[in-house]
C-alpha positions, 0 to 999 in steps of 0.5 A: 070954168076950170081953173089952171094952177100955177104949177100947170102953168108953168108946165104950159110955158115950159111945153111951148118953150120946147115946141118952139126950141125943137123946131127952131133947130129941125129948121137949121138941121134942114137949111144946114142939110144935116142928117138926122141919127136915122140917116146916118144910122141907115148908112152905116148899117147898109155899108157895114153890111154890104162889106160882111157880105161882099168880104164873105164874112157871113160870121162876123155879119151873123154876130153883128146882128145877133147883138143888135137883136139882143140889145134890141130885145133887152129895150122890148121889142120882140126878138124873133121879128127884130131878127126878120126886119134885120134879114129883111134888110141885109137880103134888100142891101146885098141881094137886091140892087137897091139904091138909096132914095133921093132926098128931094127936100133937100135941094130945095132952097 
């Protein structure tokens, strides 16, 4: 039988501890109906890219997502597909009439 040390232990207690933590505050986010940072994200950059495009500021939208992509290579991703998924999406916000989702979960009480 293998025996767990005291600093393993501890390690144990202070994992579960968060586990708990963490979903004690994803329930009051969900009850609260609080946006997480990628929805509120999502609608920032389907705003932001829908007023570049429709004020035909195409520089300023092109500068914006050169940035973006820089930062996100300077993090490890790989530029030239950050670059695709942001073309993907300004095309999906400003040449599509796409409309954000429901959030069904959130009527439910």
């Amino acid at each position: 039988m293998r025996r767990i040390t005291q600093q393993c232990l501890k390690e144990l207690i202070r994992l579960e501890k968060q586990r708990v933590c963490q979903k004690q505050a994803r329930k009051r986010s969900k009850a609260e109906r609080k946006p997480d940072r990628n929805d509120s994200a999502r609608v920032a950059l389907y705003y932001l890219c829908k007023h570049f495009y429709e004020q035909n500021e195409l520089l300023d939208l092109n500068g914006f997502i050169a940035d973006a992509v820089n930062q996100l290579e300077s993090q490890g991703f790989n530029k030239v597909i950050s670059a695709s998924v942001f073309d993907d999406l300004i095309d999906k916000y400003t040449k599509s009439n796409w409309q954000f989702r429901r959030k069904p979960h959130l009527n439910e009480q």
